[in-house]
Every structure is written in structure tokens, then in C-alpha cells.
VOTOR-962808 format. One line per 4 residues: number of its first residue (from 1); their letters; for each residue x, y, z of N, C-alpha, C. Coordinates in steps of 0.1 Angstrom, whole numbers. Atoms other than C-alpha are relative to their C-alpha. Example, Ala and Ser with C-alpha at 12.3 -4.5 7.8 and 13.67 -1.06 7.14 Angstrom:
# residues 2
1> as> 9,-12,0,123,-45,78,9,12,0; -9,-11,0,137,-11,71,-8,11,8;
This chain:
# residues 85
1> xxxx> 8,-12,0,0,0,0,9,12,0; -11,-10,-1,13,35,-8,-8,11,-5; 6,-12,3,4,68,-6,13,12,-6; -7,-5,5,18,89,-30,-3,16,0;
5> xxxx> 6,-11,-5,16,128,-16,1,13,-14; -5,-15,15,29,146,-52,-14,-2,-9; 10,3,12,2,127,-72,-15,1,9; 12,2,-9,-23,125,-44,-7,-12,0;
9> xxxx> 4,13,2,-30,89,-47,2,-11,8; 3,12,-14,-39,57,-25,7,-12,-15; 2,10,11,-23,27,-44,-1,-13,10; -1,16,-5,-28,-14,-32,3,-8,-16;
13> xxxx> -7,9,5,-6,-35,-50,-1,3,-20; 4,-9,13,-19,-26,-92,-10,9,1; 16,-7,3,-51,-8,-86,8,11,8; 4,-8,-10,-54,27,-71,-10,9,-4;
17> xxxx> 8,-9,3,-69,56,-66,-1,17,6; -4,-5,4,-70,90,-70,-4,6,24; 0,-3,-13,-69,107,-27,7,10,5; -7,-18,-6,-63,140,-11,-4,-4,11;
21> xxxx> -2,4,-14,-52,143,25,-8,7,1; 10,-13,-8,-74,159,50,5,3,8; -5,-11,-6,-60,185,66,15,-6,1; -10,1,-3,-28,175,58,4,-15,-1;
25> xxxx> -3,9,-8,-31,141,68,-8,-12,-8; 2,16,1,-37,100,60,-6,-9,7; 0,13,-15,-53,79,84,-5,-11,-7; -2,14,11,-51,41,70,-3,-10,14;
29> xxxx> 8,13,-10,-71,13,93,2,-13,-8; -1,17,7,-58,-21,83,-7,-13,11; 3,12,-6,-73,-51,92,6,-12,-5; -6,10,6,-51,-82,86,-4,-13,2;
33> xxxx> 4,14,-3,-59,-116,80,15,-9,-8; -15,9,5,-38,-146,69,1,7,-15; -1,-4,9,-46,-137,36,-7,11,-8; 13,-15,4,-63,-103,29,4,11,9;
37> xxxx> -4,-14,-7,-55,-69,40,-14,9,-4; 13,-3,-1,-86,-49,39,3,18,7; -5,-15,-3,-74,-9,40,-17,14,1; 12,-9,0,-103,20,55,10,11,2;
41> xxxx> -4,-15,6,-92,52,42,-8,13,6; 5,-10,-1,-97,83,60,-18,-3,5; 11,-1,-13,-125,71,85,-12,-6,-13; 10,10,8,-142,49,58,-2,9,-18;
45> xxxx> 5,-3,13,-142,74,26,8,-8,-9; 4,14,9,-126,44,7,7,-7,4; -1,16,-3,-122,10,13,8,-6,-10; -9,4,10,-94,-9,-6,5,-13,10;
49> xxxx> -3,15,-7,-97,-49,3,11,-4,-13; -13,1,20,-64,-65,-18,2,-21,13; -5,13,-8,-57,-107,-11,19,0,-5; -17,1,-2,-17,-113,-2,-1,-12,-1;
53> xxxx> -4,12,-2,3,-142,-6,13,1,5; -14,-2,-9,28,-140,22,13,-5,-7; -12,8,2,64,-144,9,6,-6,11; -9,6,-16,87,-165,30,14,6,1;
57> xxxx> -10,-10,-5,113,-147,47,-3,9,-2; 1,-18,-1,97,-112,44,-8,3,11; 11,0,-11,79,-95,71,-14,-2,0; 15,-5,3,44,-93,79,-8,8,-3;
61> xxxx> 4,-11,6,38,-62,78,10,11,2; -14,-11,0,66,-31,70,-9,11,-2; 0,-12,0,60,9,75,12,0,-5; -8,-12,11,79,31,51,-1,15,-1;
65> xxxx> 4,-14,9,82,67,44,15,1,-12; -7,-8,9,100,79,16,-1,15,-5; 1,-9,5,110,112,3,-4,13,8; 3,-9,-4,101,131,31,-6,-4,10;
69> xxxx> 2,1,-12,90,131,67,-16,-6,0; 11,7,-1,60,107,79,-3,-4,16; 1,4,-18,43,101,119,-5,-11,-6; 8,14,-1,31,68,122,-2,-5,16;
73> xxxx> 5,4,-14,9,55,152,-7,-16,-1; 0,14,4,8,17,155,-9,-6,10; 4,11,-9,-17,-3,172,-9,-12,-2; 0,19,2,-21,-44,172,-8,-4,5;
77> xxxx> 8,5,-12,-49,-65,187,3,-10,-5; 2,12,5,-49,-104,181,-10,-3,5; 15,3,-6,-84,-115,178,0,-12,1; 6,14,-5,-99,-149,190,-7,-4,-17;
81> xxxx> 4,7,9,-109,-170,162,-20,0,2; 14,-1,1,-147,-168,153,-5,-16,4; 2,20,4,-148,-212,147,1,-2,12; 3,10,-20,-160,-228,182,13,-12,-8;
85> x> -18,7,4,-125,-251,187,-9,-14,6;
């Protein structure tokens, strides 16, 4: 996923689309599963579901900025499995 602040654009993996910050700003809600990343943009004005196929040996999930200064605020839950065990 990549926001590109010159073009004003949200990309996931080939697709994107076209996104201006609000007030400045990005706010990106991922929801991770084994295989599906599921991006809510800016408090739900768009939604960009994309399926992954984890490489082996790369992380799970990497933060980046490039080109220029970026905050990032990170927070993880692990959820309980929906499937009675």
C-alpha cells in the first residue's frame, strides 16, 4: 500500500486511486488476516480490500516513508478465532 503525496493517490498492490489528504493528513485502518489486508481510508471514505500471498522470509507487515518526513501510530490487537474449537 502506498500513498503517494505529489500525485495525491492511495495505491494497493496494481489498482489505485486517486486521494487528497485531509488537513494534511492519511489515516489508513488495516485489518489483517492470513490472507487479505482490507485498507479503510480516512474514516471509511474508501475501502481498498487486496488478497496477499505472504512471501517466505519477508515481514508481515513493513511501515515506510519515503521522500520526506512521515508520523506513524501503530496499534495491534490479536483477535480470538470466530470457529468454536
Amino acid at each position: 500500500m502506498v500513498y503517494n503525496c505529489k500525485l495525491q493517490t492511495f495505491r494497493v498492490g496494481n489498482g489505485g486511486t486517486p486521494l487528497k489528504a485531509q488537513g494534511g493528513k492519511v489515516r489508513v485502518r488495516l485489518l489483517v488476516d492470513r490472507n487479505t489486508i482490507e485498507a479503510f481510508v480516512n474514516d471509511g471514505r474508501l475501502y481498498m480490500p487486496t488478497k496477499v500471498v505472504p512471501a517466505e522470509g519477508k515481514p508481515a507487515l513493513e511501515l515506510t516513508a519515503k521522500g520526506g518526513p512521515a508520523k506513524a501510530s501503530v496499534e495491534a490487537y490479536t483477535l480470538k478465532s470466530a470457529w468454536r474449537q
